[in-house]
C-alpha positions as CSV (number, residue, x, y, z in Angstrom):
1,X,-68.6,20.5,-18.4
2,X,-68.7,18.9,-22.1
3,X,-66.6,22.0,-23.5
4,X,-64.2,21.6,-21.0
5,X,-64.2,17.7,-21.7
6,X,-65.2,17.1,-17.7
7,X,-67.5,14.2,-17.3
8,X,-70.0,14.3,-14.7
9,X,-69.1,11.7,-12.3
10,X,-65.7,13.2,-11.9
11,X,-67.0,16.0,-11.1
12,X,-69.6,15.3,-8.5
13,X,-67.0,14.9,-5.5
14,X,-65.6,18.2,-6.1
15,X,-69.5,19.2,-6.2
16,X,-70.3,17.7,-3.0
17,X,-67.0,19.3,-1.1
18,X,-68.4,22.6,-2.3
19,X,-71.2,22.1,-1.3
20,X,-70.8,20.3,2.1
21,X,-68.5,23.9,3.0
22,X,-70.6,26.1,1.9
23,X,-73.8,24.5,3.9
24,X,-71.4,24.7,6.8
25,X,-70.8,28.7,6.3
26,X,-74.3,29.5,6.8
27,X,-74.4,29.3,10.6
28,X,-71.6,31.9,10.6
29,X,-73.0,34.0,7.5
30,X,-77.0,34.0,9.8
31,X,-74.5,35.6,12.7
32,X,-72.8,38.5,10.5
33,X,-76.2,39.0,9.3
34,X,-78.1,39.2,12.6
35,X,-75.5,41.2,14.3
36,X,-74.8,43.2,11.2
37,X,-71.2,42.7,11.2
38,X,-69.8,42.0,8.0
39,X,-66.2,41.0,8.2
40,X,-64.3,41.0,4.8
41,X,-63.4,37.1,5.3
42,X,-63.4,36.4,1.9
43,X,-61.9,39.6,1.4
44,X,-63.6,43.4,1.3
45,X,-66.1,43.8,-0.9
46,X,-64.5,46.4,-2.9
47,X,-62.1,43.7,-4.2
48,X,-64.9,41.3,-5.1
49,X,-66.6,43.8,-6.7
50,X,-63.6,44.7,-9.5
51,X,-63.5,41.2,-10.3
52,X,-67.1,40.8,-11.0
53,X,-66.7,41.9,-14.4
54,X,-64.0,39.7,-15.4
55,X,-65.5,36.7,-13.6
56,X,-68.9,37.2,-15.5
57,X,-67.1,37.6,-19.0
58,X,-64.4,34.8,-18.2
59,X,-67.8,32.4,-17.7
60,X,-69.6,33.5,-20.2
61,X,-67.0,32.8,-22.7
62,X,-66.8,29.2,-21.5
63,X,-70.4,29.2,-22.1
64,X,-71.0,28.7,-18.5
65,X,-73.9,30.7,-17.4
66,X,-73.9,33.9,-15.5
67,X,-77.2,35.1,-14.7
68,X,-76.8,35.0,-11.0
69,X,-73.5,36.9,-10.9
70,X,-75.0,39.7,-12.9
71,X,-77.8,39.8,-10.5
72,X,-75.1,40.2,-7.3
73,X,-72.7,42.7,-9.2
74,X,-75.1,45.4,-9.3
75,X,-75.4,44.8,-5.4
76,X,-72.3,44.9,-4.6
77,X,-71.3,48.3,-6.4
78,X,-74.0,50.0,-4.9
79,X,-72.6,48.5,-1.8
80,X,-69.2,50.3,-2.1
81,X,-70.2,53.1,-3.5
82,X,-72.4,53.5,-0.6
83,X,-69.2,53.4,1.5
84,X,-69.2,50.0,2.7
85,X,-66.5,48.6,0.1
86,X,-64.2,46.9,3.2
87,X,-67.3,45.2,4.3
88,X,-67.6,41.6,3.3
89,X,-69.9,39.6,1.2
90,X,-72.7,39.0,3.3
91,X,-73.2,43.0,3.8
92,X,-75.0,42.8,0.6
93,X,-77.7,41.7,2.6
94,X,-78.2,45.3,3.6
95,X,-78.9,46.4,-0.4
96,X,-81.3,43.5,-0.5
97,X,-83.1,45.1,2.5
98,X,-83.2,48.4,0.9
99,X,-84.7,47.2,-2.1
100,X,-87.4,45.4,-0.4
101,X,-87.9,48.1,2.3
102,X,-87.5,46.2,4.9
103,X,-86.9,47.8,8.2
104,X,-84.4,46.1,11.1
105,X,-86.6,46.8,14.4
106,X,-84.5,46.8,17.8
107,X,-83.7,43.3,18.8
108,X,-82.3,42.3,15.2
109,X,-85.8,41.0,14.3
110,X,-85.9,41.5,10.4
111,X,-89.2,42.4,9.3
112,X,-91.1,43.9,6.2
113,X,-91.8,47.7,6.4
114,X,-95.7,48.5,7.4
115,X,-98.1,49.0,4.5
116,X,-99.5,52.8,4.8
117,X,-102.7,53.0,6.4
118,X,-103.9,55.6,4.5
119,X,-106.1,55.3,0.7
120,X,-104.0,55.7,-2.2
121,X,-104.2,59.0,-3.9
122,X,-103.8,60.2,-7.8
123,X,-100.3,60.1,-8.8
124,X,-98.8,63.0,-8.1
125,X,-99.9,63.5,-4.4
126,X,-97.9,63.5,-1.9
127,X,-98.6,62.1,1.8
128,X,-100.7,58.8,1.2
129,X,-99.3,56.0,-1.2
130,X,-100.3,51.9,-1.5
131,X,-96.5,51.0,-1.2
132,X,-94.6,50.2,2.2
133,X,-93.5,52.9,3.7
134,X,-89.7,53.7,4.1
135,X,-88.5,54.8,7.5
136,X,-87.4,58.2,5.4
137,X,-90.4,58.3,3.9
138,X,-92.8,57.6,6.8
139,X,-94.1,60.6,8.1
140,X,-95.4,61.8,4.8
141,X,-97.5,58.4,4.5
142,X,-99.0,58.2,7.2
């Protein structure tokens, strides 16, 4: 806010608006995700995802830190190139799932993947591991 010249109290109502819609988003954004329906309401995801770039660079240049953007773009092009580019935002959920194995059991119930039963073996091995097992990747854990 100092390089743009923006002192802070003039800044906190726009702040709190922000803020006071975005907290009011989440009950819809916990439906999408429970349902797995991703409407594009802020527009498809392929769109966001082409202006990533230029967001992140635009802030950084304004010295305005981008470190959470960069950890969502890589999300959301795996997202579309995954096919899922008219889905909308909160479909990155799904890429968050994947990365921490987590499997969506009938019901909607989100829970983490089961730990193999089995002893870890020398690297190499096939059929036992100490990591959670993927759904793909279940029978040769077990």
């Amino acid at each position: 806010m100092d390089t743009e010249g923006i002192d802070v109290a003039s800044f906190t109502p726009l702040v709190t608006e922000v803020l006071t819609e975005m907290v009011g988003f989440l009950p819809e954004l916990a439906r999408e995700i429970d349902e797995a329906v991703y409407p594009p309401d802020l527009g498809p995801l392929r769109t966001q995802a082409a202006l990533m770039g230029d967001l992140i660079e635009n802030r950084e240049a304004r010295g305005v830190d981008a470190q959470g953007l960069r950890h969502v773009q890589p999300l959301m092009n795996r997202r579309v190139a995954s096919g899922h580019g008219e889905d909308g935002f909160s479909s990155l959920i799904e890429e968050i799932r994947r990365d921490h194995d987590y499997q969506r059991p009938a019901g909607g119930v989100n829970v983490q993947a089961p730990r193999c039963a089995n002893p870890p073996q020398p690297a190499g091995r096939r059929g036992r591991c100490d990591r959670p097992c993927s759904s793909r990747e279940g029978a040769r854990c077990a």
